[in-house]
KEKE-3310 file (N, C-alpha, C; in steps of 0.2 Angstrom, whole numbers, plus 5000, padded with zeros to 4 digits):
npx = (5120:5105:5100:5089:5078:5075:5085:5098:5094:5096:5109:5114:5112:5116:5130:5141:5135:5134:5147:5151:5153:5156:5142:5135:5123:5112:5099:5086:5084:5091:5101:5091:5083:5081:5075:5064:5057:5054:5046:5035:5031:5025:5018:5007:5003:4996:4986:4980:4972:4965:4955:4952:4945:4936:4928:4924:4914:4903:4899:4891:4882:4873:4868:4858:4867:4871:4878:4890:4894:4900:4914:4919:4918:4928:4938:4937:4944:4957:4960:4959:4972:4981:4982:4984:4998:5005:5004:5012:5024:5027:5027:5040:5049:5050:5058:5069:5069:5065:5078:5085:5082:5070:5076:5088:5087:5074:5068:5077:5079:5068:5053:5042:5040:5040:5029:5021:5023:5019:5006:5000:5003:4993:4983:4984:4985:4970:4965:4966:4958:4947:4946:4948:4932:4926:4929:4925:4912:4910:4908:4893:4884:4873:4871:4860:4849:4852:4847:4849:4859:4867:4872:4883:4891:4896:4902:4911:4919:4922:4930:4941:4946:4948:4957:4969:4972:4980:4989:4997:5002:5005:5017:5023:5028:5035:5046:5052:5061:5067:5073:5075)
npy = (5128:5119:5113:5105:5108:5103:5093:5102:5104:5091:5093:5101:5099:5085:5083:5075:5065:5071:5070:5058:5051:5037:5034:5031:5020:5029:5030:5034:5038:5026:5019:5019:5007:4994:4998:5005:4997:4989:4997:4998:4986:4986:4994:4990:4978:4986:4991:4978:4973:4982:4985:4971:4969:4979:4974:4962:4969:4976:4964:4961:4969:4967:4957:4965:4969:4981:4988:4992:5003:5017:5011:5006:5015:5020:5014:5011:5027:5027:5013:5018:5031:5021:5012:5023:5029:5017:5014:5024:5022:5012:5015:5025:5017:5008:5013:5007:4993:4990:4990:4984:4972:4968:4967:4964:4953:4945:4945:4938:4925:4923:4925:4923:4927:4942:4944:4941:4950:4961:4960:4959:4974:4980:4976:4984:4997:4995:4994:5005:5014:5011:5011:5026:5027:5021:5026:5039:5035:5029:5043:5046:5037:5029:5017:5011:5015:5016:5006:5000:5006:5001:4987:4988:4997:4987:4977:4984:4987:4973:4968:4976:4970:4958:4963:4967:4956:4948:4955:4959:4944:4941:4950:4949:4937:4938:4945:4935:4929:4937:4953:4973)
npz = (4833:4839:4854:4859:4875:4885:4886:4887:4898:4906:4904:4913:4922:4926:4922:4919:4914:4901:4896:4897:4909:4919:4929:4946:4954:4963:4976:4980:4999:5002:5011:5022:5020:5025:5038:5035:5030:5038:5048:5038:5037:5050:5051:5043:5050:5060:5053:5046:5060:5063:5052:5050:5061:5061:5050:5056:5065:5058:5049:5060:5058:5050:5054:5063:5073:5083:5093:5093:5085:5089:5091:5079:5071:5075:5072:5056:5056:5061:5051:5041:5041:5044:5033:5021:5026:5025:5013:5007:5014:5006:4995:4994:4997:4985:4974:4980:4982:4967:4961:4970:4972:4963:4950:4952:4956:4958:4944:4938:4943:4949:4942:4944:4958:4955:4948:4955:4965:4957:4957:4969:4971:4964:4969:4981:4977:4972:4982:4991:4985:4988:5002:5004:4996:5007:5020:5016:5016:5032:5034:5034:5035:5045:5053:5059:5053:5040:5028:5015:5010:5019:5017:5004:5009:5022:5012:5006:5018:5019:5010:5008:5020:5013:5004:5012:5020:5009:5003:5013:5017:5005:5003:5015:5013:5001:5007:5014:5005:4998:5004:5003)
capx = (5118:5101:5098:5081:5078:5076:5094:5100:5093:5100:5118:5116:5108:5120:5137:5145:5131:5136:5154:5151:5158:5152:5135:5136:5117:5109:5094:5085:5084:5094:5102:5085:5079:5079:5071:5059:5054:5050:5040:5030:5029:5021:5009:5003:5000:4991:4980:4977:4970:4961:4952:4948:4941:4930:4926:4917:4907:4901:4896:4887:4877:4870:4863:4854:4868:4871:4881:4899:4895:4907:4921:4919:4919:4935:4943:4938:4949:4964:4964:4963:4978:4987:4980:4989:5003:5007:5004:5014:5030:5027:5030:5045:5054:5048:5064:5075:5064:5063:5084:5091:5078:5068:5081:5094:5085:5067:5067:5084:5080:5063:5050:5036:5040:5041:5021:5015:5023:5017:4998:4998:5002:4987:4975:4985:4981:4964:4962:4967:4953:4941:4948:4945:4925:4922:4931:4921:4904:4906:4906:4889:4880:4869:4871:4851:4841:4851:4846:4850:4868:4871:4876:4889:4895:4899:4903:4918:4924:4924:4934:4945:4951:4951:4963:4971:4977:4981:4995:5001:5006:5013:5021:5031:5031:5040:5052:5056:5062:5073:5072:5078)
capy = (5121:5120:5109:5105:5112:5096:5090:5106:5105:5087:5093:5108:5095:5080:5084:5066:5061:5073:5067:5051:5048:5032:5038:5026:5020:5030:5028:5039:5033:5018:5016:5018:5003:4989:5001:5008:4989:4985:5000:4998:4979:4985:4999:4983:4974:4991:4991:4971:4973:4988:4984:4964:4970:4983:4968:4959:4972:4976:4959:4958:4976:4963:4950:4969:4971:4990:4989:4995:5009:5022:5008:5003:5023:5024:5008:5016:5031:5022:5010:5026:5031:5016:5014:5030:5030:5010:5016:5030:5021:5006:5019:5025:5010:5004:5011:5001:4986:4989:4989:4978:4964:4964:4968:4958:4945:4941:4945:4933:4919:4920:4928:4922:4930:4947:4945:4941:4958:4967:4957:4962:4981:4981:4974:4985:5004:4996:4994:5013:5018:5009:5014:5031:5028:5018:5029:5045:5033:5028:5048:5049:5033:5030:5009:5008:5016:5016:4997:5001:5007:4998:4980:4991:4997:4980:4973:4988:4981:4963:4966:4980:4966:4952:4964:4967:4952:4945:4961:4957:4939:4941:4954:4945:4930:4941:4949:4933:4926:4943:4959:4977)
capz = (4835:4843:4859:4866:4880:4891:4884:4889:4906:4910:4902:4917:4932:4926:4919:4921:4909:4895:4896:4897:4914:4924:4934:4950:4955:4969:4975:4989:5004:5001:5019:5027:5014:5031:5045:5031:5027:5044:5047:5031:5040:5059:5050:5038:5054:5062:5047:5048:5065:5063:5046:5052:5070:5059:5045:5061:5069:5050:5048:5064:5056:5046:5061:5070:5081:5083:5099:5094:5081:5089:5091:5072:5067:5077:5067:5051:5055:5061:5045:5033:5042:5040:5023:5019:5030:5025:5005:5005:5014:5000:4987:4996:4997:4978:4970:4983:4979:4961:4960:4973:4974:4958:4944:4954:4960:4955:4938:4935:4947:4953:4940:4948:4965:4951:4944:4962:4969:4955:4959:4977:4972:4960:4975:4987:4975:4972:4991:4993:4981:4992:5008:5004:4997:5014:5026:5016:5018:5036:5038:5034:5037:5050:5053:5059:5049:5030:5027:5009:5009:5023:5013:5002:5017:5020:5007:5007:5023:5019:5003:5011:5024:5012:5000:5017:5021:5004:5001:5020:5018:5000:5006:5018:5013:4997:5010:5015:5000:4998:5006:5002)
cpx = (5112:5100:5092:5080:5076:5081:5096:5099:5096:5106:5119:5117:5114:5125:5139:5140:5133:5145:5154:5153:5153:5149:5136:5128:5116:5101:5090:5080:5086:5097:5097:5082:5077:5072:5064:5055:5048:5045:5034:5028:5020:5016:5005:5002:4996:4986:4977:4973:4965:4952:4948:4942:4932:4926:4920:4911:4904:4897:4890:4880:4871:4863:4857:4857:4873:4875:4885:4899:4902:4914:4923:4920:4925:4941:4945:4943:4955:4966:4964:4969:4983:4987:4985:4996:5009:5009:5010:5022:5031:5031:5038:5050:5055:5055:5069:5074:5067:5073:5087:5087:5075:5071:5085:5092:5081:5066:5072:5082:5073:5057:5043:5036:5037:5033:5018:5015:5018:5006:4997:5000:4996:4983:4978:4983:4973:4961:4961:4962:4947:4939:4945:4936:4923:4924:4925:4913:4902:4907:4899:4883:4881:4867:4863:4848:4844:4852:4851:4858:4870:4875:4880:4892:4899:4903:4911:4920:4926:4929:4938:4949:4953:4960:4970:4977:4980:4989:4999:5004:5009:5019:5027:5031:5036:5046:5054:5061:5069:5071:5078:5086)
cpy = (5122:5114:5110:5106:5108:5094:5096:5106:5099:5089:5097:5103:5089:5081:5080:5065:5063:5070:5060:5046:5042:5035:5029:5028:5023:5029:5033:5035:5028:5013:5015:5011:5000:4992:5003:5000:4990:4991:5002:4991:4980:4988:4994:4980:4978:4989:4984:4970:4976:4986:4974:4966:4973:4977:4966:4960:4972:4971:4958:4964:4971:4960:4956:4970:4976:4992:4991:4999:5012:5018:5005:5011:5022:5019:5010:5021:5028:5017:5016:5028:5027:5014:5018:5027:5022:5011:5019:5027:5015:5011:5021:5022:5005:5005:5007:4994:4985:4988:4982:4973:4961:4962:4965:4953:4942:4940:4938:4926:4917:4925:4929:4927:4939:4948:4946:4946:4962:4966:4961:4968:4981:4981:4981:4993:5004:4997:5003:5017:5016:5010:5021:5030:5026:5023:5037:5044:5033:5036:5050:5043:5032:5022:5006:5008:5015:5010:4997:4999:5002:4990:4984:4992:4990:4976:4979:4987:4976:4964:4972:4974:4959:4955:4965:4962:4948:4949:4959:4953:4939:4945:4953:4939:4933:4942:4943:4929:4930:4951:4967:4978)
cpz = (4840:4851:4860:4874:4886:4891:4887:4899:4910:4910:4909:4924:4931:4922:4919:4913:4902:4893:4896:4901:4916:4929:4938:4951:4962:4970:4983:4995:5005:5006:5025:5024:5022:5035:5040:5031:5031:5048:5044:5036:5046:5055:5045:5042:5057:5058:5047:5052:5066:5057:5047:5059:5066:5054:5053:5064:5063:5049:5053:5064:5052:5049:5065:5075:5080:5090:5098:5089:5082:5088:5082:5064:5067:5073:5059:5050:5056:5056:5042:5036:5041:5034:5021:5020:5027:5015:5004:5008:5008:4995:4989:4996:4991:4974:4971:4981:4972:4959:4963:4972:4968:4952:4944:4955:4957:4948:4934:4937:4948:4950:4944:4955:4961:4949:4953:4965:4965:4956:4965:4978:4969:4966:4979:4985:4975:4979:4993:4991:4985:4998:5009:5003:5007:5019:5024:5017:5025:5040:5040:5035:5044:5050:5053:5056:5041:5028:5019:5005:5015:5019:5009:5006:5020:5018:5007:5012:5023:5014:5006:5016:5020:5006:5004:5019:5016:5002:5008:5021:5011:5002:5009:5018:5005:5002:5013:5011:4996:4998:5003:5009)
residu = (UNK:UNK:UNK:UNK:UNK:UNK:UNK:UNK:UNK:UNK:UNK:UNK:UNK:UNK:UNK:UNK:UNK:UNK:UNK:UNK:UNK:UNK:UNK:UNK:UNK:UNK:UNK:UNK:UNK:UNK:UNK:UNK:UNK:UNK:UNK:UNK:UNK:UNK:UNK:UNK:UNK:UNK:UNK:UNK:UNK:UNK:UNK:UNK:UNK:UNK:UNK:UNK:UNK:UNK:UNK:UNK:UNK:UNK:UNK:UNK:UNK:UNK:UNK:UNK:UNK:UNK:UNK:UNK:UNK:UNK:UNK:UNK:UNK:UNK:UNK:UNK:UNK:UNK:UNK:UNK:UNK:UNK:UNK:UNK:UNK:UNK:UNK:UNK:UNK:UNK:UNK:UNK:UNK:UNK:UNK:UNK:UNK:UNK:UNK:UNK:UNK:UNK:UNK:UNK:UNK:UNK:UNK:UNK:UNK:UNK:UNK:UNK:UNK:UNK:UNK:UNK:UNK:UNK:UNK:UNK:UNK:UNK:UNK:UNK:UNK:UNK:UNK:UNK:UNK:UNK:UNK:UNK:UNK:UNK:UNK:UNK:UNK:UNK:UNK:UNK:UNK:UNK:UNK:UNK:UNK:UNK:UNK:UNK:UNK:UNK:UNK:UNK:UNK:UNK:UNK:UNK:UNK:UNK:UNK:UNK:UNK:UNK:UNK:UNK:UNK:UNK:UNK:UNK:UNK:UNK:UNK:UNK:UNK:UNK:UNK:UNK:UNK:UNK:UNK:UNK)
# end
């Protein structure tokens, strides 16, 4: 009798399953789900703070005023870390999500809450994609002289803070409605 050699390799990794025993749900990291939240929450506030400050010197690149470059470089860095850092715990916390809240909860009772999460992940990968172009642009422009790039430049800030806080207050306005 031949087995495939995937079948073969769960019969070795999960023994329960070839038996037919009852498999209890785990899920990793599942007693961290709360504290994981609420540090997904603070660094979603870092990044809000950091990414709006930069949105209005950016803006004021516009009007000819050049006065706070370095402080709008160093906002730059600090939302790409949050960006990251804020992403990477989201993903973390997605299985705990995707079992107790939306499978249990949103999908049965509150579907609408179920599209909008999955809306405000879409902005929130698209944002990550734009995070990185912007953070690898303001390494090399030069706000005075690159008239050109400068409005793109821009315009990735302004749409960076608007995807920003859009992912921020669904976000918790989701985790109010029911949290991991």
């Amino acid at each position: 009798m031949f087995i495939p050699p995937l079948a073969l390799l769960l019969l070795i990794l999960f023994p329960p399953l070839a038996w037919g025993s009852d498999v209890s749900v785990s899920i990793v990291l599942e007693n961290w789900g709360k504290l994981l939240l609420i540090a997904h929450a603070l660094l979603g506030i870092l990044l809000l703070g950091t990414i709006t400050h930069n949105a209005l010197i950016t803006w004021r690149y516009l009007k000819g005023d050049f006065r706070r470059i370095n402080l709008e470089k160093l906002y730059v860095k600090v939302a790409a870390v949050a960006y990251g850092l804020t992403f990477t715990l989201g993903a973390v916390l997605y299985p705990n999500y995707r079992y107790y809240v939306r499978a249990l909860y949103f999908d049965q009772e509150l579907p609408w809450a179920s599209h909008l999460f999955d809306i405000k992940e879409h902005w929130a990968g698209i944002g990550l994609g734009l995070m990185v172009a912007f953070y690898l642009m303001s390494r090399t422009i030069q706000p005075r002289s690159d008239r050109r790039a400068l409005f793109f430049y821009v315009f990735l800030s302004l749409s960076l803070a608007v995807i920003v806080w859009f992912t921020l207050i669904s976000g918790l306005y989701l985790t109010s409605l029911r949290s991991v």
